[in-house]
C-alpha positions as CSV (number, residue, x, y, z in Angstrom):
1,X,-53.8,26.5,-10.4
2,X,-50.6,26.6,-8.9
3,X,-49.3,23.9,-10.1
4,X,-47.2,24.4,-13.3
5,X,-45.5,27.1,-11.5
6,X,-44.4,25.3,-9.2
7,X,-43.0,22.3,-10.9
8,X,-41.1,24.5,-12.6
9,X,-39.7,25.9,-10.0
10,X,-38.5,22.1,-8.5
11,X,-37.0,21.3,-11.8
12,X,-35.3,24.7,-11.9
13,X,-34.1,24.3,-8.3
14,X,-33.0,20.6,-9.1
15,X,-30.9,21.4,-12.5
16,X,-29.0,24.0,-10.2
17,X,-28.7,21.3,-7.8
18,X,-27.1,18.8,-10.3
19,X,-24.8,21.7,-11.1
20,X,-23.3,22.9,-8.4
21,X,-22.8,19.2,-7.5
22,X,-20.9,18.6,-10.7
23,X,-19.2,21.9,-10.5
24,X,-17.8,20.6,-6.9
25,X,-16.6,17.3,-8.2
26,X,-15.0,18.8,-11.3
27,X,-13.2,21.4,-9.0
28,X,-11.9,18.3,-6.7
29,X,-8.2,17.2,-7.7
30,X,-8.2,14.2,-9.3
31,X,-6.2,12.2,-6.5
32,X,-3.2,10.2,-8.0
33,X,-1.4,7.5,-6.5
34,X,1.8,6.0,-7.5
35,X,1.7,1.6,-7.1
36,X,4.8,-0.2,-7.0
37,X,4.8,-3.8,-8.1
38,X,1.9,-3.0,-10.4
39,X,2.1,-5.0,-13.2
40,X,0.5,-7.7,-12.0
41,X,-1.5,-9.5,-8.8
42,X,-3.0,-7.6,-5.8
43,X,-1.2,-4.6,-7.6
44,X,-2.9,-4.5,-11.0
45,X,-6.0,-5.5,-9.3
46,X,-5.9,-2.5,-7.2
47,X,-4.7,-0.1,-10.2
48,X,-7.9,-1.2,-11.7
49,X,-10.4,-0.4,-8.8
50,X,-8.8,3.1,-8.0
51,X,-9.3,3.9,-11.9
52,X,-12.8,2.4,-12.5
53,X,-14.3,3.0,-9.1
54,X,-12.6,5.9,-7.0
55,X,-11.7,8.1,-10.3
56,X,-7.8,8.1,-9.0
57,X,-5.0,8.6,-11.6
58,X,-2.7,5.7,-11.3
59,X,1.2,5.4,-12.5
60,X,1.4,1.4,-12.3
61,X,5.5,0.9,-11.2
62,X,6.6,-2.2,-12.8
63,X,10.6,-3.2,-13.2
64,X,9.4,-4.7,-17.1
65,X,8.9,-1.8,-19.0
66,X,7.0,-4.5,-21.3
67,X,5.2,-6.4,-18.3
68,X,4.3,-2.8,-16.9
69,X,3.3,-2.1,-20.8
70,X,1.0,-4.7,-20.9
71,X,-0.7,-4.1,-17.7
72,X,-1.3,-0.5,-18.8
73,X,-3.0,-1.4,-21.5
74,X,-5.4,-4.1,-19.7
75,X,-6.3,-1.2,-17.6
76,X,-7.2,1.3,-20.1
77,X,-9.6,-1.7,-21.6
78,X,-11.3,-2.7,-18.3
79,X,-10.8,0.4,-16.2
80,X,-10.0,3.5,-18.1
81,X,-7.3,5.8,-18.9
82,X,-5.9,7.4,-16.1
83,X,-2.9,5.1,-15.7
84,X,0.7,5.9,-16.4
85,X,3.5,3.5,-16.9
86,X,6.2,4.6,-14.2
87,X,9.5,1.8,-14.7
88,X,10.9,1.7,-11.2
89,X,12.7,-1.7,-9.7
90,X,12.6,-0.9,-5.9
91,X,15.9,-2.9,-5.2
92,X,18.0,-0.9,-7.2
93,X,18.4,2.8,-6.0
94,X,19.5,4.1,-9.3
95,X,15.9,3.0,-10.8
96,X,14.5,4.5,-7.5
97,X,16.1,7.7,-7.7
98,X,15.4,7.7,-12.0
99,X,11.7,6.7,-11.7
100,X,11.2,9.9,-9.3
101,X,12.7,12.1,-11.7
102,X,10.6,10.8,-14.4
103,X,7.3,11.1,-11.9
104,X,8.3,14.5,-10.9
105,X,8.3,15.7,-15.1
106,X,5.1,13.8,-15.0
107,X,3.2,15.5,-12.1
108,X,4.6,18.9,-12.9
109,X,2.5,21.1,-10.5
110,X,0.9,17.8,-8.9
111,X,1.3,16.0,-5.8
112,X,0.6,12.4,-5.0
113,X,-2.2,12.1,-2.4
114,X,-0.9,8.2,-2.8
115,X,2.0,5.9,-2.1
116,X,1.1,2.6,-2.0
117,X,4.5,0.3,-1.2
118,X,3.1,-2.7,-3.2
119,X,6.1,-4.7,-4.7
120,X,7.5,-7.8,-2.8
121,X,9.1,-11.3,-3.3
122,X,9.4,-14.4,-1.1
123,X,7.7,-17.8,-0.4
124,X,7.2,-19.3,-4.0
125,X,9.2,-16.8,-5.7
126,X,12.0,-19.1,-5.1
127,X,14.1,-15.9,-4.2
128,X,17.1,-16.0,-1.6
129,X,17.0,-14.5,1.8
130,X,18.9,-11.3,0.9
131,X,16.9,-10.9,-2.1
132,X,13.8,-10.8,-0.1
133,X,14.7,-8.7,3.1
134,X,16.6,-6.4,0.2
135,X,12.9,-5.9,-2.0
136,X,10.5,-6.1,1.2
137,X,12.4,-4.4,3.8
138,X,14.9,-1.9,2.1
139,X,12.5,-2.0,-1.1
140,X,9.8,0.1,0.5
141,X,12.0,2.2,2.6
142,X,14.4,3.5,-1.0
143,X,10.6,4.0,-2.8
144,X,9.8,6.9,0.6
145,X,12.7,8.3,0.7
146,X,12.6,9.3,-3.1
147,X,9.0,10.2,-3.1
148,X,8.1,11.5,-0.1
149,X,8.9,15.0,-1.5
150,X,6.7,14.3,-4.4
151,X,3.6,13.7,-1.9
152,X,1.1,16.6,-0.5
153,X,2.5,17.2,3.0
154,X,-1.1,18.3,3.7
155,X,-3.6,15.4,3.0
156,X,-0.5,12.5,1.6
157,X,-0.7,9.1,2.4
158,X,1.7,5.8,2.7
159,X,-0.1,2.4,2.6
160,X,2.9,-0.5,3.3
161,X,2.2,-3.9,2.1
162,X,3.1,-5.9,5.0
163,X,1.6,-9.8,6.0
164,X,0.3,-11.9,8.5
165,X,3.7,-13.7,8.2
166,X,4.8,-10.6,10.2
167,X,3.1,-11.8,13.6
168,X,3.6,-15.2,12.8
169,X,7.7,-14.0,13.2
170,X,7.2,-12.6,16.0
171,X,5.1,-15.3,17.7
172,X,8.4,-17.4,17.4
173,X,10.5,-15.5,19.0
174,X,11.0,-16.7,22.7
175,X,12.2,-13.8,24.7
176,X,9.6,-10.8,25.8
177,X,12.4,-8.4,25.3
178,X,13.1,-9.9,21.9
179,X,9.4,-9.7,20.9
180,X,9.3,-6.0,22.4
181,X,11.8,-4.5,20.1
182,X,9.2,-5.5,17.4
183,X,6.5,-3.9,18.7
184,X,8.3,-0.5,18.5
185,X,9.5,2.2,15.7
186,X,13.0,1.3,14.8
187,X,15.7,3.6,13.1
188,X,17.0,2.6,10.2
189,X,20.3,1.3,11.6
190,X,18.3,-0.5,14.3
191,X,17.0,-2.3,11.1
192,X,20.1,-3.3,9.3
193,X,21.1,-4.6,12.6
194,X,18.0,-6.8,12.9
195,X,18.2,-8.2,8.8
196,X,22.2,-9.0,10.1
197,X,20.6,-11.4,12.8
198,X,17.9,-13.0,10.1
199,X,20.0,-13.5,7.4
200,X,22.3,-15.9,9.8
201,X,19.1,-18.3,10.1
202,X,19.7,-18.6,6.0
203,X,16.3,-19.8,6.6
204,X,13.9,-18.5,3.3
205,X,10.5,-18.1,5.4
206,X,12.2,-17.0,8.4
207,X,13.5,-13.9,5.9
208,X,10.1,-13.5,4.9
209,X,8.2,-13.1,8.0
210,X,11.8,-11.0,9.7
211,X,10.7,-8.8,6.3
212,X,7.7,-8.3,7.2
213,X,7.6,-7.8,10.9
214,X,10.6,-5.4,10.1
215,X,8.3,-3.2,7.7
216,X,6.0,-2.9,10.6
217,X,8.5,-1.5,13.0
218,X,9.7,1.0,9.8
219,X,5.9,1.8,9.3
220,X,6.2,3.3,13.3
221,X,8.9,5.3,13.1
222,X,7.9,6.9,9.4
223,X,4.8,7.9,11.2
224,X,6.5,9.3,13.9
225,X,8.7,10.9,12.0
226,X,6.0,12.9,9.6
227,X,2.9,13.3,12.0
228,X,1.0,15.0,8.8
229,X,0.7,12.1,6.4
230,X,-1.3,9.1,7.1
231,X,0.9,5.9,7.1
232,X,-0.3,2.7,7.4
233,X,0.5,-1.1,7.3
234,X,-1.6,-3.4,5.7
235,X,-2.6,-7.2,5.1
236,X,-3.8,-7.9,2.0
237,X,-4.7,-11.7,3.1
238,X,-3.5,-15.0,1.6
239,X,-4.2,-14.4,-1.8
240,X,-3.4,-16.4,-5.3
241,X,-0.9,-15.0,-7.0
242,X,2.5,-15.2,-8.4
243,X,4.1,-15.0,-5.1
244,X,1.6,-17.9,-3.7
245,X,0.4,-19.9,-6.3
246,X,1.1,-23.6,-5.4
247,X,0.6,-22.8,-1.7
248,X,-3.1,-23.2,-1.3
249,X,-4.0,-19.7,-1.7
250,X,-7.2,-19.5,-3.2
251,X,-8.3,-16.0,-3.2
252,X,-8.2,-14.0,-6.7
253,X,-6.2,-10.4,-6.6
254,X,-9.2,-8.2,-6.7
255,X,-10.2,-9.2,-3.1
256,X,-6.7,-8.6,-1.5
257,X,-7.2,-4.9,-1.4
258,X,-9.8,-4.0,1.1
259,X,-7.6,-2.9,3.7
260,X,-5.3,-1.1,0.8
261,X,-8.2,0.8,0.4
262,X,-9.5,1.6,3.6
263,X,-5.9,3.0,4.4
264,X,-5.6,5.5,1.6
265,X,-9.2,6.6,1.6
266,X,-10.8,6.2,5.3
267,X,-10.8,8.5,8.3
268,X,-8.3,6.7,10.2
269,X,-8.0,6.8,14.1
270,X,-4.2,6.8,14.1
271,X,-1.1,6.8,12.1
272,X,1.3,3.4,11.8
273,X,-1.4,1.4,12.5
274,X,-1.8,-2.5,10.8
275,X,-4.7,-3.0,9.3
276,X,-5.7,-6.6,8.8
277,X,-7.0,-8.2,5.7
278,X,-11.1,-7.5,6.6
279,X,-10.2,-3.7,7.4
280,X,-9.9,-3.8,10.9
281,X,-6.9,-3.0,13.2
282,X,-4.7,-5.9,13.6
283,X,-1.8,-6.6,16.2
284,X,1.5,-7.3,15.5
285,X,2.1,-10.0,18.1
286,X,0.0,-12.5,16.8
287,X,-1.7,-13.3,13.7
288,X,-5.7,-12.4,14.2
289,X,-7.5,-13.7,11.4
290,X,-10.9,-11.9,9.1
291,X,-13.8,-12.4,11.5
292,X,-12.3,-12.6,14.6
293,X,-12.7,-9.5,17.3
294,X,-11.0,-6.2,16.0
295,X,-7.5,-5.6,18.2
296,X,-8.3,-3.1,21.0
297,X,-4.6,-2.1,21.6
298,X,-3.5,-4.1,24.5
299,X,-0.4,-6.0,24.4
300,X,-0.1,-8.8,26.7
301,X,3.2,-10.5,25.8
């Protein structure tokens, strides 16, 4: 006889359930996260999955306001609209420093929980050395220093699109104490000193990889340097796109962002870490490929 009462009372308890549920994610921030290099490839692809499936808002950085434009729209069709076109060309400081002023009128009160250092050139781009250690070295490190007060000091969060080219650099060089400085945080200067010495090879791959493995070593010392974000290095794998097309990569865009993800949204162990291609912590020494044993830490040069 005791029934009816009591389903009522389940259903009662379960609408409040539901509600204070929906109450909770409606009082969570809506996390937004600025891409550079956005407009297309592994970029767009990601724009797309942290609109659609991690309800992020997005401001896509594309040097074509009408490229960037374009890409916008293909979001708000397949995605949905929280995506901002943000113009920014990361090898020119002045569109650096006028894209943050632009972000910073569009955030108002806001932070970004995200910076994701996306945009690149090299191998099929047909682009010279300098172009390429300019937009994948000095590129990411112009995009920080403008944004990094726009971040939440609290909970922020640096993702660096580095490469398995990286260890492939540094399994060519000879010396242990050449390979070591590599392995370290290096200072900005230390840096400039080290794209002297790779530019003199005038060798296009050679620039690539140097970019790269020099990323890595700026990854380091920005985590050293601001112990409350979480900054990583990633691979996104050998995947088809602009950059690679013609080179037997046969991967679409949308799986190149697994360990993109992983680094802005996981629990990480450690800052300045580089996370390979499958998720999992990778070295910097030599290239360890999806599937094979996660990297435990040790170096034996």
């Amino acid at each position: 006889m005791m029934t009816q009462p009591l389903t009522s009372c389940c259903i009662l308890l379960a609408i409040i359930a539901i509600s204070t549920t929906v109450s909770a994610l409606s009082a969570s921030p809506m996390k937004r996260i600025l891409v550079t290099g956005a407009n297309s490839g592994i970029g767009l692809a990601l724009t797309k999955q942290l609109v659609k499936d991690h309800g992020c808002h997005v401001y896509l950085g594309s040097r074509d306001v009408v490229k960037g434009q374009k890409a916008v729209d293909e979001v708000k069709k397949t995605a949905g609209d929280a995506v901002e076109l943000l113009n920014i060309d990361v090898s020119n400081e002045d569109s650096v420093k006028s894209a943050a002023e632009a972000l910073t009128a569009k955030l108002g009160t806001e932070k970004l929980y995200g910076l994701v250092n996306n945009a690149g050139t090299g191998i099929m781009h047909n682009t010279p050395p300098t172009e390429i250690l300019d937009t994948n070295t000095r590129g990411p490190r112009r995009v920080t220093n403008n944004f990094l007060p726009l971040l939440n000091q609290d909970c922020g969060r640096i993702v660096n699109l580095g490469s398995g080219a990286g260890p492939i650099f540094l399994e060519n060089i000879r010396s242990k104490k050449d390979k070591q400085r590599f392995l370290e945080p290096m200072t900005e200067a230390q840096i400039e000193e080290e794209i002297t010495k790779i530019l003199s090879t005038n060798d296009d791959f050679t620039a690539y990889s140097g970019s790269k493995a020099l990323l890595a070593c700026y990854t380091m010392e920005l985590a050293n340097e601001h112990p409350n974000l979480m900054i990583s290095i990633v691979t996104p794998g050998y995947i088809k796109t602009a950059m690679t097309i013609g080179a037997g990569a046969t991967k679409p865009p949308h799986e190149g962002t697994v360990s993109i993800k992983k680094a802005l949204f996981d629990e990480l162990p450690s800052s300045g870490w580089f996370w390979g291609s499958d998720g999992l912590r990778s070295p910097l020494h030599w290239m360890r490929s999806p599937g094979e044993p996660e990297f435990d830490g040790v170096v034996n040069l």
